[in-house]
VOGU-3710 file (C-alpha; in Angstrom, 3 decimals, decimal comma):
1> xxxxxxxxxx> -0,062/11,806/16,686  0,583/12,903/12,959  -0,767/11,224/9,928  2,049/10,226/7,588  0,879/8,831/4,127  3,561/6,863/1,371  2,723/4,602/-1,417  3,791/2,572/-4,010  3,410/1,742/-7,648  2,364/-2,198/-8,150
11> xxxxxxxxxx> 5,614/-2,472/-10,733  7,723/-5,590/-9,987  8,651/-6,587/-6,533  10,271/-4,934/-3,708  14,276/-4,990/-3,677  16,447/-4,614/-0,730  17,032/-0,845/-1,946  12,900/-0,176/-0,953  13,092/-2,748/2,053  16,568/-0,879/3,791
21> xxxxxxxxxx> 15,368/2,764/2,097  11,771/2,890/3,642  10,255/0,117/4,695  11,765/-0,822/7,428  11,435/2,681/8,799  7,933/2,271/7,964  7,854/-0,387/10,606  9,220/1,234/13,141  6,554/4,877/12,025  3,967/2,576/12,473
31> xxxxxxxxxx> 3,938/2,170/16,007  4,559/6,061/17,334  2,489/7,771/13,903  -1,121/7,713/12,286  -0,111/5,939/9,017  -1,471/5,046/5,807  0,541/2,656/3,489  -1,226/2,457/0,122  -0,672/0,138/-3,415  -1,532/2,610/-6,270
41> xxxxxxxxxx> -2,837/0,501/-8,749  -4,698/3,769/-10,358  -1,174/5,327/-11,679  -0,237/2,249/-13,203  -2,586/2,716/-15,743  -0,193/5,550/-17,277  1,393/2,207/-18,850  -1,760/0,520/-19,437  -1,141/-2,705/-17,398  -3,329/-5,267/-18,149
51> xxxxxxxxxx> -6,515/-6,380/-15,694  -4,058/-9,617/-14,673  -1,519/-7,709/-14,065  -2,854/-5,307/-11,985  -4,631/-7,925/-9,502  -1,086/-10,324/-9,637  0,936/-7,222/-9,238  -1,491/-5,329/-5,934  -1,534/-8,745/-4,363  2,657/-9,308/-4,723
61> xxxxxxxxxx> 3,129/-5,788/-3,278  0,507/-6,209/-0,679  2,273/-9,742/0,212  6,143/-8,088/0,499  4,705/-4,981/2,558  3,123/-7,501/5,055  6,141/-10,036/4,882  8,696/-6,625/5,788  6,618/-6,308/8,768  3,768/-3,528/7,849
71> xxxxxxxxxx> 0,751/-4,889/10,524  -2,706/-4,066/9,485  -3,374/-3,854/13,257  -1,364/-1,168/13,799  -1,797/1,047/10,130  -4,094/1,289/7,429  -2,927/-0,451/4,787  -5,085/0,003/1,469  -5,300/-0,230/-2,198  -6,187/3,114/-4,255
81> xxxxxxxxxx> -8,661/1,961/-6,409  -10,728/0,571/-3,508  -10,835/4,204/-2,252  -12,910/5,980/-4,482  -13,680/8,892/-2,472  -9,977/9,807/-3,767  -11,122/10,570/-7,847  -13,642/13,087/-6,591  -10,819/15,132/-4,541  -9,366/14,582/-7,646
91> xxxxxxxxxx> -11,309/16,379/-9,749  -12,168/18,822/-7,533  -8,342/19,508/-7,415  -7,777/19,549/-10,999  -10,654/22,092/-11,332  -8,132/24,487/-9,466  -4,870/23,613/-11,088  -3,545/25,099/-14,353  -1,860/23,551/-17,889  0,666/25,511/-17,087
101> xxxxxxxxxx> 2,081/24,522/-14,039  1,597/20,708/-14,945  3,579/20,982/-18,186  6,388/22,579/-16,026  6,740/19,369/-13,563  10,396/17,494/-14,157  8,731/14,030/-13,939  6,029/14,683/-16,479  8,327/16,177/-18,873  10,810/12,704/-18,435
111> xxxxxxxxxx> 7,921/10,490/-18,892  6,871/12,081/-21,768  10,422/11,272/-23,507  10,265/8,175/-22,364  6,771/6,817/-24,169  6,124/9,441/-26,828  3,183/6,961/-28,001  1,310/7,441/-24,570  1,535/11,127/-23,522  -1,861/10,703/-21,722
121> xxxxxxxxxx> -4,064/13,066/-19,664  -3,560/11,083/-16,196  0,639/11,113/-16,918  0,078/14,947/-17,262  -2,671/15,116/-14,096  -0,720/12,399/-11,915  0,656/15,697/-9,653  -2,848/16,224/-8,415  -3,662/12,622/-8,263  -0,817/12,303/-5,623
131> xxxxxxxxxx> -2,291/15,375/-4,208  -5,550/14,193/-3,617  -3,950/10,812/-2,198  -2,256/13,186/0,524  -5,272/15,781/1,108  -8,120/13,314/1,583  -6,060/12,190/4,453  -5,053/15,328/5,628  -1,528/13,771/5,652  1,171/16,129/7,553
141> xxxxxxxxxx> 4,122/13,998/6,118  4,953/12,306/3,155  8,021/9,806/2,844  9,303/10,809/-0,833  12,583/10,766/-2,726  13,947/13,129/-4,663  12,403/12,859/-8,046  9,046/13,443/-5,965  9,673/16,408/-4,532  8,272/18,666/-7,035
151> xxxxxxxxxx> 5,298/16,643/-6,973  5,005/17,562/-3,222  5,304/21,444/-3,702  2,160/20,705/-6,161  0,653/18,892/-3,449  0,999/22,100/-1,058  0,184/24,169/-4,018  -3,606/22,369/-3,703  -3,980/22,458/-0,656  -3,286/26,762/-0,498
161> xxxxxxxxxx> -5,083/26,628/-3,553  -8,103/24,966/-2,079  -7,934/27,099/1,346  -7,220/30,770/-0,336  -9,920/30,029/-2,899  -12,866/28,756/-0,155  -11,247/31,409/2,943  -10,627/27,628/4,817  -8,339/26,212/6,512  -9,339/22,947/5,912
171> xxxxxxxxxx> -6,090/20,924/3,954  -2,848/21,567/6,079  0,250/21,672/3,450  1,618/18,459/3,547  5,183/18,189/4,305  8,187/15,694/3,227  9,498/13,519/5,359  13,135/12,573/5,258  14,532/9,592/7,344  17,457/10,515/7,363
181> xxxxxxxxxx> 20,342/7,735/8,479  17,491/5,450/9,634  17,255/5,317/5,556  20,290/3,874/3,883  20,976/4,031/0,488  22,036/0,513/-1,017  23,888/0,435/-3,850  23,440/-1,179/-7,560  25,011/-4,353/-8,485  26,077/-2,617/-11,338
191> xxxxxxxxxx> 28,646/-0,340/-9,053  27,187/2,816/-9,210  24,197/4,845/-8,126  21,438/2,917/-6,376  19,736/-0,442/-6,549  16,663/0,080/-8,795  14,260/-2,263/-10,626  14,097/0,197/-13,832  17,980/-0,400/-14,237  18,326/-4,046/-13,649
201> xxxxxxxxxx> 20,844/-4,173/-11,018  18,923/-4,958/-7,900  18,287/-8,140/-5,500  14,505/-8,662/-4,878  13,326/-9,555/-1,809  11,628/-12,619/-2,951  14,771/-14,051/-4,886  15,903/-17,722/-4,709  19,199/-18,322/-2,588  20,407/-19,499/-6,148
211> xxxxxxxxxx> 19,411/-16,113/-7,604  20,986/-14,162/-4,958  23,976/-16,152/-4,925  23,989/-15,462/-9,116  23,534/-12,147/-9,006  26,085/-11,179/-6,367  28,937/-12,820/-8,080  27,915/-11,153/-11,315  28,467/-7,270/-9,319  30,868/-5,259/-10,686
221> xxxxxxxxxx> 34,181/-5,202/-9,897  37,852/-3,852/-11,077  41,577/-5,764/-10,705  41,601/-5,429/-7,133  43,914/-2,914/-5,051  47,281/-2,468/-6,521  48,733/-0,149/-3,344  48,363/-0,530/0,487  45,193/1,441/1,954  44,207/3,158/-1,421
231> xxxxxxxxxx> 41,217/4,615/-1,639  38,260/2,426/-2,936  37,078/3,248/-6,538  32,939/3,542/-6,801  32,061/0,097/-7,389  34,413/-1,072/-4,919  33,441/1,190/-1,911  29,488/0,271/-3,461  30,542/-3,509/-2,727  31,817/-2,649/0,965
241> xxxxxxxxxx> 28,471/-0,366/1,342  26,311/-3,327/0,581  28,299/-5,676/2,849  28,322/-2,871/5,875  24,197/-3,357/5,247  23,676/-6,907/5,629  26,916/-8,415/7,124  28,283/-8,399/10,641  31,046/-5,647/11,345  34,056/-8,635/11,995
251> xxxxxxxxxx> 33,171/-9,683/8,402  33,129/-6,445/7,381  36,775/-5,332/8,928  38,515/-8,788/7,984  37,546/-7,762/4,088  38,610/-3,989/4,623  41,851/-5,385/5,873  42,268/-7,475/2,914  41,591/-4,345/1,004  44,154/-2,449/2,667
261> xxxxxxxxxx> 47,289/-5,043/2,363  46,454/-5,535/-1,032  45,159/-9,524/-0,188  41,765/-8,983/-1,247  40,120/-11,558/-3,540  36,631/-10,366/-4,749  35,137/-13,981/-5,289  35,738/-14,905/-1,447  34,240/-11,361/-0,738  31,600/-11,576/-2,742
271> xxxxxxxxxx> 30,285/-15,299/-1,511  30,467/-14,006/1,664  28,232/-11,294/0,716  25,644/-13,535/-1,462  25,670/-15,857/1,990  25,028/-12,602/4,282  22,347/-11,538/2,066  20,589/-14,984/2,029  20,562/-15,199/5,723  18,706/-11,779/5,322
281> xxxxxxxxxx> 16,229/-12,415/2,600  15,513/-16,103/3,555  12,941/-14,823/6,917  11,311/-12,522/4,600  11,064/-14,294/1,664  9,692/-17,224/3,420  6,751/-15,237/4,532  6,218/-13,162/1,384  5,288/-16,777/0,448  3,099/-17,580/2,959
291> xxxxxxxxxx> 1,051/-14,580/2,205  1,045/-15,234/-1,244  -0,682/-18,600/-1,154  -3,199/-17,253/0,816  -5,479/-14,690/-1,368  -8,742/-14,694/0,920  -6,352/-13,768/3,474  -4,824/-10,842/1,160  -8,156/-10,167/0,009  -9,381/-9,599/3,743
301> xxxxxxxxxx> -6,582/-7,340/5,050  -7,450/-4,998/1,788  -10,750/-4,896/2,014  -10,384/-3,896/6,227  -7,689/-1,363/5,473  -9,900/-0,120/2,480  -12,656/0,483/4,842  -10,713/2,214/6,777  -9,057/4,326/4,084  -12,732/5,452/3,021
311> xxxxxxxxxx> -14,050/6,183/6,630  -10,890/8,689/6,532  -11,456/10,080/2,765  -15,441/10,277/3,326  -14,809/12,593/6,428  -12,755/14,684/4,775  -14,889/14,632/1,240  -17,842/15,783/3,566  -16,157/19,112/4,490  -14,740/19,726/0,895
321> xxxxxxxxx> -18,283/19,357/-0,895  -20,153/21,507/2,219  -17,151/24,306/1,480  -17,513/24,422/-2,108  -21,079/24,234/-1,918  -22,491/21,258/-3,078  -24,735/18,645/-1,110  -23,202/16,721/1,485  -24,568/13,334/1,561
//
């Protein structure tokens, strides 16, 4: 059984891009992989979040990831900071890696345009940060996007570091993981590229029905199709891609038919839609807030999982600090 690692920044709530993207496939991973799903409150503090918001934001995440179906029972489910075996792989890994090749890294260099006030030493370090998240794990796969990827060959580029440097074999080179079509990609409200929380256009997973039903009829549209079976412009075919996610395939076909003889009126399409997605979101959002009312209960699953995250770092921390040479406690 491999160990697969992914986490997530406590920024806002999950939308339906994360829960159809990853999470669900995270369900499924948990029951045939070793996995560790992990809140990482330490990089938030690249934005300097305030204490409340980091306890109100790790408890919302921790609430959707348990609502979407992540079991505690069957993965370790953690938050970073409560793992502190993790900041001295950290510096142990940063000890090894150069200016250099951190100034080079795409998302650094993006970040850095973005807050010019707060170019700080964990924005630039983050890379091994993520590394040491992987490595004290010994984690074989990593679910990442895109923008992560060069993060990842810096992940590798510790662990060959580490081995080359100490003649070990100790940190296998951690791999991504792509899921391929069990991953869709939903579409923005906004009709193009994909549902994100940084660009506004996205449905959480703990919206209202009369949230959901406000933001759907807002989506994007155009003046409708002017010729018989045209091809869909982007925020059209976007608008059939998010109904093909959450409605059934007759609903789907009557509105592609509509498209085709030229019939098609977006407001029926898009109620239908803001009704499809309701019947979807209502089941989870109903238990994100159960679990929300119930901190002790939050509280108790972190704690568990963080014990378990530590009995996994420790092990591993033992056999870095005996390699490089210091005591091993």
């Amino acid at each position: 059984m491999d160990t697969v690692l992914s986490g997530i920044r406590p920024t806002g709530h999950l939308h339906l891009g994360n829960y159809y993207g990853a999470v669900r496939s995270f369900v499924k991973m948990q029951n045939e992989q070793n996995c560790y799903f992990f809140i990482a409150d330490w990089h938030s503090l690249t934005t300097h979040p305030t204490p409340e918001n980091i306890q109100n934001s790790t408890r919302t995440i921790l609430a959707e990831y348990l609502a979407c179906g992540l079991d505690p029972e069957k993965a370790t489910i953690y938050i970073q900071s409560d793992v502190p075996e993790t900041i001295e792989l950290y510096l142990y890994l940063n000890m090894n890696t150069y200016i250099g090749e951190l100034g080079r890294v795409t998302t650094f260099k993006e970040k850095a345009r973005q807050q010019p006030d707060n170019v700080n030493a964990g924005l630039f370090t983050y890379p091994t940060l993520m590394a040491a998240d992987i490595l004290q794990h010994r984690a074989k796969w990593v679910p990442v996007g895109k923008d992560q990827e060069q993060n990842m060959e810096m992940a590798r580029k510790c662990a060959r570091r580490f081995n080359n440097i100490y003649k070990t074999e100790l940190f296998p080179e951690p791999q991504n993981y792509y899921f391929g079509a069990e991953a869709l990609k939903v579409p923005g409200l906004d009709g193009s590229g994909k549902m994100g929380k940084s660009d506004g256009n996205c449905i959480f997973l703990c919206d209202e029905e009369k949230v959901v039903r406000k933001k759907v009829m807002r989506a994007v549209t155009d003046n409708g199709p002017q010729t018989p079976n045209s091809e869909k412009p982007e925020v059209i075919a976007n608008l059939f891609k998010m109904m093909s996610i959450v409605s059934s395939a007759d609903t789907l076909r009557y509105f592609e038919e509509k498209w085709n003889d030229c019939s098609l009126r977006y407001g029926d399409m898009k109620k239908q839609l803001a009704e499809d997605m309701v019947k979807v979101l209502n089941p989870i959002r109903e238990r994100i807030l159960d679990f929300s009312s119930d901190t002790a209960r939050l509280d108790k699953i972190a704690a568990e999982g963080a014990m378990k995250a530590r009995e996994s770092a420790a092990a591993t921390l033992k056999e870095v600090r005996r390699t490089i040479g210091f005591r091993v406690y």
